[in-house]
C-alpha positions in Angstrom: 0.0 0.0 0.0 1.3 3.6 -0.6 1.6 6.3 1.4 -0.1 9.7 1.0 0.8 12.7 2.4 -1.8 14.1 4.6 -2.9 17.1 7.4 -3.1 14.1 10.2 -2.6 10.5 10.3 -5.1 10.1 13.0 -8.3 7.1 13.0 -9.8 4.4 14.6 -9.5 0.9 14.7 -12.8 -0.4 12.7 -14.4 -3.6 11.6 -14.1 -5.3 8.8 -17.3 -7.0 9.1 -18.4 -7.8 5.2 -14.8 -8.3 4.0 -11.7 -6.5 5.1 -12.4 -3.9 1.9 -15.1 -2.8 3.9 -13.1 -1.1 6.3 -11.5 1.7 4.1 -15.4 3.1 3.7 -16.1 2.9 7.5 -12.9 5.1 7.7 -14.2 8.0 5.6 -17.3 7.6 7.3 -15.6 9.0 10.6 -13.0 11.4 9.0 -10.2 8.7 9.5 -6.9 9.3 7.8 -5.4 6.3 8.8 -6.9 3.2 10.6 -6.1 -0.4 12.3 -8.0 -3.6 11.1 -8.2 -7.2 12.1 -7.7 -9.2 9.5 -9.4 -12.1 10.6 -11.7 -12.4 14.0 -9.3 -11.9 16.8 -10.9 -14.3 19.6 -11.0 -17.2 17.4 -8.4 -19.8 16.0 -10.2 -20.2 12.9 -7.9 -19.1 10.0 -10.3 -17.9 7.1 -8.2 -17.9 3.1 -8.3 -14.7 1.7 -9.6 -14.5 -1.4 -8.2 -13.3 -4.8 -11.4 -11.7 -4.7 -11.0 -9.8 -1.3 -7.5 -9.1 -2.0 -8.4 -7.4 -5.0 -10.8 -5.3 -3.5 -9.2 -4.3 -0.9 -6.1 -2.5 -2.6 -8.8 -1.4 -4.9 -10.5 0.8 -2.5 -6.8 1.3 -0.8 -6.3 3.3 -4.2 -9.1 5.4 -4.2 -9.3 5.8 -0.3 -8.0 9.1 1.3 -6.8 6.7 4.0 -3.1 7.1 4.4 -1.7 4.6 6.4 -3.1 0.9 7.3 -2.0 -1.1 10.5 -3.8 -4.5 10.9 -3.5 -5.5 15.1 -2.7 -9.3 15.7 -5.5 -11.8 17.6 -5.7 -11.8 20.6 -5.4 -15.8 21.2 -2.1 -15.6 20.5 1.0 -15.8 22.9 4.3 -16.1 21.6 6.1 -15.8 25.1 4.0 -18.8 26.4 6.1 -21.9 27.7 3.2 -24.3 26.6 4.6 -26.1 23.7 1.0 -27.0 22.1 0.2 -23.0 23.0 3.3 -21.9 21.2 3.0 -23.7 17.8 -0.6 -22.4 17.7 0.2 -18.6 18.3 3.8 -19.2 15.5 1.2 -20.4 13.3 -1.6 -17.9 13.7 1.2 -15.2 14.0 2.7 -16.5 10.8 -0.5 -16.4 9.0 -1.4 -12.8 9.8 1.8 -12.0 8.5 0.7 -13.6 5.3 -2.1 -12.1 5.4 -1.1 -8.3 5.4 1.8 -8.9 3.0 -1.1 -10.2 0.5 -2.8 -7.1 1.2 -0.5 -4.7 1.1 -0.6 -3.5 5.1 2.9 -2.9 6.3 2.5 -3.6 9.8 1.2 -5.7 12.1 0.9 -4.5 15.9 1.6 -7.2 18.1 1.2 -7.7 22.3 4.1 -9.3 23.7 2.6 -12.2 25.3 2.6 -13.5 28.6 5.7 -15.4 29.9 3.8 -17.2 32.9 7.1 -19.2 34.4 10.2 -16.6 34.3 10.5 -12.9 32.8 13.8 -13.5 31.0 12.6 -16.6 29.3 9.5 -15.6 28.3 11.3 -12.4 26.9 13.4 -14.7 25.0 10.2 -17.5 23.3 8.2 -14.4 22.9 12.0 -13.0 20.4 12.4 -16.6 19.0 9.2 -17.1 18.1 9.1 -13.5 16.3 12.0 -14.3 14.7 10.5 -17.8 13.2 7.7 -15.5 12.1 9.7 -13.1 10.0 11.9 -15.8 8.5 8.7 -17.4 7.2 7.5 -14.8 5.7 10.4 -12.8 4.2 9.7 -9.2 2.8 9.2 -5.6 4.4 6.0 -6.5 7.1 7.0 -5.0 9.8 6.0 -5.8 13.5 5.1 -3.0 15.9 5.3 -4.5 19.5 2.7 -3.1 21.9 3.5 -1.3 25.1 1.0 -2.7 27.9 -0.8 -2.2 30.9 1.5 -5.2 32.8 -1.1 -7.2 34.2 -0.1 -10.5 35.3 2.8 -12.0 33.5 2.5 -9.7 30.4 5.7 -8.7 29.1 6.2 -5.2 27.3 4.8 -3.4 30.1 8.5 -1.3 30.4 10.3 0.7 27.8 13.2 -1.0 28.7 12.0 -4.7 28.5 10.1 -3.7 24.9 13.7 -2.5 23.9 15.1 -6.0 25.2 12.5 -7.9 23.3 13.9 -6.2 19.9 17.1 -6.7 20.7 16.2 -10.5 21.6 15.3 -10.9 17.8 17.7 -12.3 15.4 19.9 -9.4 14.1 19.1 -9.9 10.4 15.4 -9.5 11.0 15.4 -6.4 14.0 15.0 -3.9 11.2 11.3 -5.3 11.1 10.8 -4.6 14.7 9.1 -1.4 15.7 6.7 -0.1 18.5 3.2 0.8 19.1 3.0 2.8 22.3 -1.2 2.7 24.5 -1.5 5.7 26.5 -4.0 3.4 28.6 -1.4 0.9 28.7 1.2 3.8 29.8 -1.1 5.4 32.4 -1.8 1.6 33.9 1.5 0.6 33.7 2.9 3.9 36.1 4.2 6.5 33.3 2.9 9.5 34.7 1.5 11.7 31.4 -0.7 13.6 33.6 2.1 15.0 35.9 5.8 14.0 34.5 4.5 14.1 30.0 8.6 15.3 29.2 9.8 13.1 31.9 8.1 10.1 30.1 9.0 10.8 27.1 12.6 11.6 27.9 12.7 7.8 29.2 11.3 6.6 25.7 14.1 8.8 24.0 17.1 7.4 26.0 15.5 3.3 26.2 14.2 3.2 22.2 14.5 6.6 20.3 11.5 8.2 18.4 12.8 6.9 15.2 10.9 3.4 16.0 7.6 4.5 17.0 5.3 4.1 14.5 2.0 4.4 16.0 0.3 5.8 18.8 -3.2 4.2 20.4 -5.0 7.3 21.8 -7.1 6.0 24.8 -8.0 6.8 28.2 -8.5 5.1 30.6 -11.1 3.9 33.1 -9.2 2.6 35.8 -6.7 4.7 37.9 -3.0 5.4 37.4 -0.5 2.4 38.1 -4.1 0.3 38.4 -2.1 -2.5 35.6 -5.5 -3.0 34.4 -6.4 -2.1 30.4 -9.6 -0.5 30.3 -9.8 2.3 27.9 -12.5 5.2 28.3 -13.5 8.0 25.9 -10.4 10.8 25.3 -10.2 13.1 28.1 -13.2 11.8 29.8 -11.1 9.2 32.0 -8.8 9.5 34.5 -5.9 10.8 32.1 -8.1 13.1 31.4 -7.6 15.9 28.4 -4.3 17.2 28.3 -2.0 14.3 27.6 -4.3 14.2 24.8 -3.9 17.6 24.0 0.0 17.3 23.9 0.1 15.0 22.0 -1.6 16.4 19.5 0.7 19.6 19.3 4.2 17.6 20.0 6.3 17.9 16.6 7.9 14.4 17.6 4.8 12.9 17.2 3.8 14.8 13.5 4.3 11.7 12.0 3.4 9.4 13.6 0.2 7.6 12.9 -2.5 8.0 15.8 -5.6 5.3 16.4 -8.0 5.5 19.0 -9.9 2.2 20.5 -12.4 3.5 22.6 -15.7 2.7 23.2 -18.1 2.5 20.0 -21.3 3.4 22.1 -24.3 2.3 20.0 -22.9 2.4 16.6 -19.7 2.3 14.7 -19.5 6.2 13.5 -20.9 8.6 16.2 -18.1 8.2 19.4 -15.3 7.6 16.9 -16.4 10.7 14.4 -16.8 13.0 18.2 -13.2 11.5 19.0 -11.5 12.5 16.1 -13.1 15.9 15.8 -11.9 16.7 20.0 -8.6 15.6 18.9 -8.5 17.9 16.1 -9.4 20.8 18.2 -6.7 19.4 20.6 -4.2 20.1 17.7 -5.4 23.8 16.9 -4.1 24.4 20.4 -5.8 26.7 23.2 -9.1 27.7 22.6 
């Protein structure tokens, strides 16, 4: 898929119910310039062939979309950090597949959880890089993976700058060039980086663990649950306990130009409505002060 030059690179993640060509129109229909897809339902195992057909169609509307940029997130059944042998081939497989899948379709990137390493930290950091690595090797080319920051719940790796850095540098070095991030400001806020009261102080600790140069998208979500909670719960922009200015920031920081920017919050009674009312506050967020 190419990449247009645009105001924003700001959108949603939406459905693809109907056929993954499906989502470029629900895109325009919020204002999106860029938006996140599953390519296949992400609480199932169930590995669905993608037509010639859908393929087709979907870099067919790519072409006459005004969406700029495309990032497909991986399912949520899968765990490459996992020391369950039957567990692991499932998630190289489905991971493998998705891979596949977005290479057929042009997306370049996949954004990818970590995984849970559920015995020992250090070993699950090094399955969860193995497994990537067996990933990429199957499916050569330029998809790239964006590893997720998250909230740290239980044994979920990634929750730190430093052990998302670690988990890149765990991956063989002829594939790490196809290693980026995804950063959740949820997942932040949960995880105890303070954007409410210390915004240059986290970011100066992104800077010196990772460097800007290998963030390639940004979830925008607040959160429902308090700071440090390690829960994921994501509320409407600036009506959650981050609350708007992190938001606002964000939207006026040069570093973060760009960078492409996807909300996930809630869909309240349709697909449109909440997401088109997102977009437009963050907007406003990026004219500055009122």
């Amino acid at each position: 898929m190419h990449q247009r030059r645009v105001a924003d690179l700001l959108g949603a993640h939406v459905s693809t119910q109907g056929g993954v060509h499906k989502a470029l129109a629900r895109g325009k229909a919020i204002g999106a310039t860029a938006i996140q897809v599953f390519t296949k339902t992400p609480n199932q195992w169930r590995e669905p062939a993608l037509s010639e057909e859908s393929r087709t169609a979907f870099r067919r509307e790519c072409d006459r979309s005004e969406i700029a940029r495309i990032v497909a997130h991986d399912s949520y059944l899968i765990n490459l950090a996992t020391p369950d042998p039957v567990l692991s081939a499932r998630s190289v497989e489905s991971f493998t597949n998705e891979l596949r899948r977005c290479d057929l379709l042009g997306i370049p990137a996949v954004v990818s959880h970590p995984g849970n390493f559920i015995d020992d930290r250090e070993a699950g950091i090094g399955r969860n890089a193995a497994a990537i690595t067996r990933c990429l090797q199957a499916v050569p080319g330029e998809v790239m993976v964006l590893l997720e920051s998250t909230a740290g719940s239980g044994t979920s790796l990634g929750a730190t700058f430093e052990e998302l850095a670690a988990l890149r540098e765990s991956v063989d070095e002829s594939l790490r060039h196809r290693i980026a991030f995804c950063v959740d400001t949820c997942h932040l806020h949960a995880a105890g980086y303070d954007l409410v009261g210390d915004y240059d102080g986290v970011w100066r600790r992104w800077k010196q663990a990772i460097g800007f140069g290998l963030l390639r998208c940004i979830h925008l979500n607040d959160s429902k649950t308090p700071f440090g909670s390690r829960r994921d719960r994501h509320e409407l922009i600036g009506e959650g306990s981050l609350g708007p200015e992190p938001f606002r920031r964000i939207m006026c920081d040069p570093r973060f130009r760009k960078v492409m920017k996807v909300i996930e919050t809630p869909k309240g009674d349709d697909e449109v409505t909440c997401d088109r009312r997102m977009l437009r506050r963050l907007r406003a967020y990026a004219r500055g002060p009122r």
